[in-house]
N, C-alpha and C positions, 0 to 999 in steps of 0.2 A: 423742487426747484422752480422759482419762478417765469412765468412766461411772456413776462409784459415784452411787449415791443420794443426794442432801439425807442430813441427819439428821434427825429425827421432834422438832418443835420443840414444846412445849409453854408455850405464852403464858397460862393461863389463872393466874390469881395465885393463885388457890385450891388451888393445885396445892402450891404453897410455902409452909405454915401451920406445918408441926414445924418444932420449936425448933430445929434444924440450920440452917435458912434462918433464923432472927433475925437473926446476926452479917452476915449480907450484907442484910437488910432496914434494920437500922440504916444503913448505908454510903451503904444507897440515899437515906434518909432526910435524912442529913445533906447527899446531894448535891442532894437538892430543896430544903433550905435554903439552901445556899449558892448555887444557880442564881437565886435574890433578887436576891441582890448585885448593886449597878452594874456596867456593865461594866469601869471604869476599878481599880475592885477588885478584879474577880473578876482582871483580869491581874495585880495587884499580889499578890494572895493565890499563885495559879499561877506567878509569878517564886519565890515560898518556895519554895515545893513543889517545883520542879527544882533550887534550892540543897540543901532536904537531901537530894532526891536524888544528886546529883552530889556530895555528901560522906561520904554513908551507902551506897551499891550501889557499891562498885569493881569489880566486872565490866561492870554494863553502862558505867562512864566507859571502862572498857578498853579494851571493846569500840567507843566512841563517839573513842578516842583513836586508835584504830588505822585507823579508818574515815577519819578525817580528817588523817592523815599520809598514806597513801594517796591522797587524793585531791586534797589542797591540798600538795603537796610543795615548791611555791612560796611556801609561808606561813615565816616562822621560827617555831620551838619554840613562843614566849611568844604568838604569837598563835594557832597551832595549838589553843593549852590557851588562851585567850578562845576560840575559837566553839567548843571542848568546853561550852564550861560556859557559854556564851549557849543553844546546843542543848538544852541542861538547861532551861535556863530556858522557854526558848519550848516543848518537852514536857509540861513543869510547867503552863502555861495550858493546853495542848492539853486535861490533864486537867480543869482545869476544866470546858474548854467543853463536854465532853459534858454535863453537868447541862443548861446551855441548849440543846443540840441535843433532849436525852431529854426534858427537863421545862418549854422557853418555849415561847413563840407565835414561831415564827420574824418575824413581821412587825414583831416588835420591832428586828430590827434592819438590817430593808430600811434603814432611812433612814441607817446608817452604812456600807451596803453598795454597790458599783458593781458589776455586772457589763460586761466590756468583751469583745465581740468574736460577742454572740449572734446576730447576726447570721449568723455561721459555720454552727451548729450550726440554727440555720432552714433554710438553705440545704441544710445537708445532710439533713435530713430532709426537706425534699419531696423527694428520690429514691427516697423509698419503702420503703427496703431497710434504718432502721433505722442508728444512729449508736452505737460503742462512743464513750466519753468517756475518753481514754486518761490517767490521772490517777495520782498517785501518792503517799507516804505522806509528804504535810505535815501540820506539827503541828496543823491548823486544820482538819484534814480533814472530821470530825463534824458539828463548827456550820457551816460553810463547804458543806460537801455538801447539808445541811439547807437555805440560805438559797437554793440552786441551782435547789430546789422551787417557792421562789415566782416565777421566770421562765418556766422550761421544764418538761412533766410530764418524769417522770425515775423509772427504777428504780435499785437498786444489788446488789452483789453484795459479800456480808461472810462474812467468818472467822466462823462461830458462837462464843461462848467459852464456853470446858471450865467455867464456873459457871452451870448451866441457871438461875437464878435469873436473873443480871446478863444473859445468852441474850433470858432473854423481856422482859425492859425496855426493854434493848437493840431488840429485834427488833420490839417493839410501838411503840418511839416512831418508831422510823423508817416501818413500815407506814403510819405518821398523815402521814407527809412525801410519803417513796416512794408508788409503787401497787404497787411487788411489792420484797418484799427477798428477792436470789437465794442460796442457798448457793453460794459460793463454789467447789464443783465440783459446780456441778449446768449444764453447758453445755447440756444438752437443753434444763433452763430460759432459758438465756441465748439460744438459737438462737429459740428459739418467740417470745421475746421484740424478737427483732430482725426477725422477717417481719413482727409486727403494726406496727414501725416506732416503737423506743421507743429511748427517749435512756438508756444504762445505762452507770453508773460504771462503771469496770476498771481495775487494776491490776496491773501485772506484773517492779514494781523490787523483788522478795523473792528471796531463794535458796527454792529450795522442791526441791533435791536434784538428783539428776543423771538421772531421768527426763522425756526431753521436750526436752531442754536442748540449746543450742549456746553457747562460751564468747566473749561479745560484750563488747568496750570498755565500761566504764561509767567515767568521769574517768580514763581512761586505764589502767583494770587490767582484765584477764580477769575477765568474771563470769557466772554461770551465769545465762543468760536463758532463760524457755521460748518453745517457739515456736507455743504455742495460741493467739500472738495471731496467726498467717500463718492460720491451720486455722479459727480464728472467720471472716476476713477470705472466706477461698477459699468457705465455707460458706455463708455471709449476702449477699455483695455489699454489707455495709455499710460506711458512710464511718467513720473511725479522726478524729476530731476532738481535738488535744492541749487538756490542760484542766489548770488549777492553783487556786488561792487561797493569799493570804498576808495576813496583818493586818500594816498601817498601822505605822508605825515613830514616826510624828506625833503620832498619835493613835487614840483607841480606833475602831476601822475594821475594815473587810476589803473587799480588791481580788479578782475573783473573775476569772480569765482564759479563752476558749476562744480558738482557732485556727484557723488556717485547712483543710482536712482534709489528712491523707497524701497527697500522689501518687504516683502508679504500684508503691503497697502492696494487695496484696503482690507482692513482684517475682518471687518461683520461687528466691528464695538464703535459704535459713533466716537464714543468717549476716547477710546485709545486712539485712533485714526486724530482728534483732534490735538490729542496732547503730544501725537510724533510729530504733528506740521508747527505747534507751540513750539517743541521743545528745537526742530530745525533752525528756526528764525530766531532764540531765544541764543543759543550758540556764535550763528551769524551776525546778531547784534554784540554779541560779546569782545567782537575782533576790536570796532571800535562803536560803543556803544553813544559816544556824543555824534553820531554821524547816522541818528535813527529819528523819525517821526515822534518824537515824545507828546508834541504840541496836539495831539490828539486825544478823548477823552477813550483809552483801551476798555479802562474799569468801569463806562458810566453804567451800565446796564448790572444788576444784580443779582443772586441767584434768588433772592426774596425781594418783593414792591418792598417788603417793608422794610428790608437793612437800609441804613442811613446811605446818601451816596462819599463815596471819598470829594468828590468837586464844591 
């Protein structure tokens, strides 16, 4: 597992006053305005927002088209290209919702929210040893992660982002939710965190290169999976409890899911350990699969330099 340090976060707002941060303070600006909005709007303004995306970025549809031949081979063409561009759409709210995740009162919207299955995640945390939340990049991730807060305490672990400004807004709203937001390779943090017996987000359906890696099924292709979730698991003794959220197709809503926890993870096979957290998240994506991260390359990394890449 790696041991690089965090990065050196700076949240202090005063920190961002030259006029280099205006264009990203405006942005921010307009996003606490628009986190006002009804919810029943803020989806209808975020369906725009993934149409021109998915008219105006043809790499990442490319990349969103390739992902999903790939993975739906049983789809025809004509619908293949519908959940390209429903994925657009439900990305398009995702953005949204961080305004409401960064800038509401989460308890606004307990009362459109169900959590089902917490029971699980009780369960596994009286054993003492701390619960990774095996979760993955649905478009709802943000507010949905956010509203997870007002059940169970909870930390998370996030990708810093390369705009130290958007960093510390980011990083402060969630402090207010979370009790600890981890860098994403800071495991020292993440271990320390799981002896005091704490419930923390995790992630591990990204390519993130060919260190660490074994090449495990995900919808039926070779994909590079790491295997620091065996190495958390073997370290901690903590329970692996699968976790999702997706918004309501009905109506303006969110279904928040836990599970029941892994058995007999880790098993001592990198490989198998990899293809049970694939095949978790491959299930979960299946409830509503245009409401997943496609716009990501899963498949760039290969089991040979020399197979061609699919991008």
């Amino acid at each position: 597992m790696s041991r690089r340090p965090p990065r050196i976060r700076d949240t202090r707002y005063g920190s961002y006053l030259h006029p280099r941060w205006w264009p990203t303070w405006l942005g921010i600006g307009l996003m606490w305005l628009l986190a006002r909005l009804p919810l029943r709007l803020q989806w209808w303004l975020g369906t725009a927002v993934g149409e021109l995306a998915y008219r105006l970025i043809p790499r990442r549809r490319h990349i969103a088209e390739v992902n999903i031949r790939l993975c739906f081979p049983e789809l025809p063409p004509d619908q293949q290209q519908r959940l390209v561009r429903r994925a657009f759409h439900s990305n398009g709210i995702g953005i949204m919702e961080l305004g409401l995740a960064w800038f509401r009162d989460p308890d606004a919207f307990t009362p459109v929210t169900t959590v089902h299955g917490l029971e699980h995640v009780e369960k596994a945390l009286a054993g003492g040893k701390g619960v990774l939340a095996l979760g993955g990049h649905y478009s709802s991730l943000d507010l949905c992660g956010t509203l997870v807060t007002r059940y169970v305490k909870a930390d998370v672990m996030q990708r810093d982002h390369n705009n130290a400004l958007l960093n510390a807004v980011m990083t402060s709203a969630r402090q207010r939710n979370y009790e600890v937001a981890l860098d994403s390779k800071d495991l020292r943090g993440l271990l320390r965190r799981l002896r005091e017996n704490r419930l923390i987000w995790y992630a591990s359906d990204q390519d993130y290169g060919r260190k660490g890696i074994v090449f495990a099924p995900f919808f039926g292709v070779p994909a590079a999976s790491i295997t620091a979730t065996s190495r958390i698991v073997e370290r901690s003794g903590c329970a692996v409890v699968p976790f999702s959220h997706f918004r309501r197709e009905d109506q303006p809503g969110y279904d928040i899911y836990f599970h029941p926890p892994l058995t007999g993870f880790p098993s001592g096979d990198d490989l198998a350990d990899a293809t049970t957290v694939n095949r978790v998240i491959e299930n979960e994506v299946r409830r509503h699969p245009e409401q997943y991260l496609w716009m990501h390359r899963r498949f760039k990394t290969r089991p040979s330099r020399e197979e061609p890449g699919f991008y």
